[in-house]
C-alpha positions as CSV (number, residue, x, y, z in Angstrom):
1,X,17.7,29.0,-1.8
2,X,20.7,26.6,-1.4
3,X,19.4,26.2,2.5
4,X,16.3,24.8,1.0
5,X,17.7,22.6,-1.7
6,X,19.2,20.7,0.8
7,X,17.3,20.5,3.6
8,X,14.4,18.8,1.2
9,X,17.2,16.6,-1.6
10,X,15.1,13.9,-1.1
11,X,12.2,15.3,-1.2
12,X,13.4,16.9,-4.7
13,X,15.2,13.3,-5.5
14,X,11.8,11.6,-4.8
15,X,9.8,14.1,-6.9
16,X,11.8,14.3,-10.0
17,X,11.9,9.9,-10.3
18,X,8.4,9.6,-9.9
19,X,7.9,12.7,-12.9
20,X,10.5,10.9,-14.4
21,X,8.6,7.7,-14.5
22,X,4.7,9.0,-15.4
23,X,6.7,11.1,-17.9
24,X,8.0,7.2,-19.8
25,X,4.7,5.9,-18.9
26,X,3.2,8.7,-21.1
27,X,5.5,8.2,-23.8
28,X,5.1,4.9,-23.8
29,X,1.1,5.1,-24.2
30,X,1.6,7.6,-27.0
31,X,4.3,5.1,-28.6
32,X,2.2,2.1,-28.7
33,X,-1.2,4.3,-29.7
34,X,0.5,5.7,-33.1
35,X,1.6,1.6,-33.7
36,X,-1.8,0.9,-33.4
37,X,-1.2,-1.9,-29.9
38,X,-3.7,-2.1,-28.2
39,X,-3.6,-1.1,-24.3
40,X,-5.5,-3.6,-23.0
41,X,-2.8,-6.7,-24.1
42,X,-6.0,-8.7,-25.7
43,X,-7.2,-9.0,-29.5
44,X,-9.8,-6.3,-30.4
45,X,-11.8,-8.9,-32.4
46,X,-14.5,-9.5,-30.0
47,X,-14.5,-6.0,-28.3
48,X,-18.0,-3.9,-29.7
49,X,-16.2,-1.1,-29.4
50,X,-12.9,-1.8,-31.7
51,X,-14.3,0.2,-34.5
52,X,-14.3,3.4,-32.3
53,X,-10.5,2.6,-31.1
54,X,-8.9,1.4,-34.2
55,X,-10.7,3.4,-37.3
56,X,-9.3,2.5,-41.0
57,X,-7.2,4.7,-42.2
């Protein structure tokens, strides 16, 4: 088992930053959708479908 560990550390090292950075990406989505923020960057006045994203609470 140790034979394998390192014969493929970066493999492993390569693996676990990439999870690492979908898994912040994620969180980062789920973050900004409970604030409300939009995840396109622009104002949701003119979009037709605002009233499906952003219902009143």
């Amino acid at each position: 088992m140790l034979a394998f560990i390192v014969d493929n550390i970066a493999t492993i090292a390569v693996c676990l930053i990439l999870a690492g950075i979908a898994g912040a990406i994620i969180a980062r989505m789920v973050i900004d959708r409970k604030k409300g923020v939009s995840s396109c960057g622009c104002g949701c006045s003119s979009c037709p479908m605002s009233s499906a994203c952003h219902q009143k609470k």
